[in-house]
C-alpha positions as CSV (number, residue, x, y, z in Angstrom):
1,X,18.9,-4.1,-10.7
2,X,17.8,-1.6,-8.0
3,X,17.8,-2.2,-4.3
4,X,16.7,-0.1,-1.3
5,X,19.2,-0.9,1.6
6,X,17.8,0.7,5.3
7,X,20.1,0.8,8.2
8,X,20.5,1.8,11.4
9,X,23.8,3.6,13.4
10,X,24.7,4.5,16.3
11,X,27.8,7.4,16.3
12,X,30.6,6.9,18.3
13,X,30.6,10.6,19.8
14,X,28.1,13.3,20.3
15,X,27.3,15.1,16.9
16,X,26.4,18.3,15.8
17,X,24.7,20.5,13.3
18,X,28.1,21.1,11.4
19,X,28.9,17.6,11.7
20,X,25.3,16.2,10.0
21,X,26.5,18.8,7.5
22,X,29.6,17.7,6.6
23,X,27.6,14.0,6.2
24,X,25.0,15.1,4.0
25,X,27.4,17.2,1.9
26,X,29.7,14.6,1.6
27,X,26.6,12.6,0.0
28,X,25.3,14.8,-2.4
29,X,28.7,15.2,-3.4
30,X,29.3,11.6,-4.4
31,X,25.9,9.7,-4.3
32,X,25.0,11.7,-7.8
33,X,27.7,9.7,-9.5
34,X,27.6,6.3,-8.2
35,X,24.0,6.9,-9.0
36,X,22.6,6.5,-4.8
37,X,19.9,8.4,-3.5
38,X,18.3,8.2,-0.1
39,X,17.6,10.0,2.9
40,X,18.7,10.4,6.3
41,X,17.4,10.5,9.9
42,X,19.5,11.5,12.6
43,X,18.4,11.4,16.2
44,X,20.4,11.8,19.5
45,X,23.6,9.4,18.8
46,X,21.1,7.1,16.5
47,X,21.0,7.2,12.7
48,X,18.7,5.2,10.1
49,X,19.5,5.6,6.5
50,X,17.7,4.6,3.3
51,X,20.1,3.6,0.4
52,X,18.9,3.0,-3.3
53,X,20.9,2.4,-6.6
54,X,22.3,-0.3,-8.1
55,X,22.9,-3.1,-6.3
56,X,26.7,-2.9,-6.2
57,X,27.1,0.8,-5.6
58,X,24.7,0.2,-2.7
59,X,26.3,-2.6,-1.1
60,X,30.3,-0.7,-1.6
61,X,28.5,2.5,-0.1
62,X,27.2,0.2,2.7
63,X,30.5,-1.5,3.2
64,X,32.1,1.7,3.5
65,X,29.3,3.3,6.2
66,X,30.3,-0.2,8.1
67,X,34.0,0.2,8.4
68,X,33.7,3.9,9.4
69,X,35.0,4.5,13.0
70,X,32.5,7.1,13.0
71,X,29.7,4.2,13.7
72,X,29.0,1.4,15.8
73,X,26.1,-1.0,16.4
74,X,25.6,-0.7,12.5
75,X,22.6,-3.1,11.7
76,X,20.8,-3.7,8.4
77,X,17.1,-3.1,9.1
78,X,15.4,-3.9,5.8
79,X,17.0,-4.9,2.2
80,X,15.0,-5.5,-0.8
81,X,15.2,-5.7,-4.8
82,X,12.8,-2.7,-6.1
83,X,11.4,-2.1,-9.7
84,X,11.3,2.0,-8.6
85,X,13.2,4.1,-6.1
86,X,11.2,6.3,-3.3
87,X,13.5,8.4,-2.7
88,X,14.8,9.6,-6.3
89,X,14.4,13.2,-5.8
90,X,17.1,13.0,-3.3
91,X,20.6,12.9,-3.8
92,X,20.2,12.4,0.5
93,X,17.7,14.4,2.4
94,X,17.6,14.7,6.1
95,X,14.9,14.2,8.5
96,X,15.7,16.0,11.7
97,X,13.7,14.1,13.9
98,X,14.1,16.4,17.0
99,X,11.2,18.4,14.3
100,X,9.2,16.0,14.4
101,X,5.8,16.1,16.2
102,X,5.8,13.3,18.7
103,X,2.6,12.0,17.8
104,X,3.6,10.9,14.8
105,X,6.6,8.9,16.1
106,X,3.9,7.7,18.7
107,X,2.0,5.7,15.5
108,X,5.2,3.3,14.8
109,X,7.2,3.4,18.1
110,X,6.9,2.8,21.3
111,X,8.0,5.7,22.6
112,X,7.8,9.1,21.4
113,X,11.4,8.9,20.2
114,X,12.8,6.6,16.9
115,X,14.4,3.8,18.2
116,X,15.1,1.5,15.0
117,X,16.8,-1.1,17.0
118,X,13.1,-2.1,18.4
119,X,11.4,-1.8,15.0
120,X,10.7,-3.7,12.1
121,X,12.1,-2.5,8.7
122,X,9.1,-2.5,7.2
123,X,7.9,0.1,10.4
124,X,10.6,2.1,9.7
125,X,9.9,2.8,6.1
126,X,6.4,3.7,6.8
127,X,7.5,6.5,8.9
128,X,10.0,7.3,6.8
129,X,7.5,7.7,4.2
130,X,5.2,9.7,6.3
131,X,8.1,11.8,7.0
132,X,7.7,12.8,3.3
133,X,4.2,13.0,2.9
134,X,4.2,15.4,5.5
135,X,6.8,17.9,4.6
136,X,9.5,16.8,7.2
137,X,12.5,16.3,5.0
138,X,14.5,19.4,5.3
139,X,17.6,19.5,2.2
140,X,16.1,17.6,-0.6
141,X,18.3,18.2,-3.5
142,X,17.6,16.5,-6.8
């Protein structure tokens, strides 16, 4: 059974290019063989993370994410069984949202910055997937 798991963080201190590195290397590291894939937005102090696998890899990985001191306000946005992943060719890909042009951030929030904490899952995954569609995931790795 596959799942699709979409949270949102906050970090507990200011990060940095090196540390998003360190994040998404750590991923592609280990998400290959508990068979995750996903992608990863990071803006400011705020992340929002897609998950997809199996369901129990997903909800260890997610258990894990929650009991890192690294985070607070962790919040599950959207969780759902899925017949398909959307995000198989990524082992985890990062959106860097300071990229992205403000007008699209302006068709699914309120401001021209991603708050996830005043959207609806389902919000969230659209622009996500626009993100795609549009060429804005930098470090896909398959």
């Amino acid at each position: 059974m596959l799942v699709r798991l979409l949270y949102a963080s906050r970090s507990v201190r200011p990060i940095g290019a090196e540390d998003i590195e360190s994040i998404l290397a750590q991923s592609r590291k280990h998400n290959p063989e508990l068979g995750i894939t996903g992608i990863l937005c990071q803006s400011g102090d705020i992340f929002v993370q897609v998950l997809e696998g199996g369901r129990p890899a997903v909800n260890r990985l997610y258990s894990q994410i929650v009991r890192d001191a690294r985070h607070r306000d962790v919040s599950v946005l959207h969780f759902e069984e899925v017949a398909e992943r959307r995000f198989a060719g990524w082992t985890m890909g990062q959106v860097n949202l300071s990229r992205v042009n403000p007008s699209t951030l302006l068709k699914y929030c309120e401001m021209p910055a991603i708050d996830p904490y005043t959207m609806s899952g389902r919000t969230c995954l659209a622009l996500l997937e626009e993100l795609i569609a549009t060429a804005q995931i930098i470090g896909r790795v398959g």
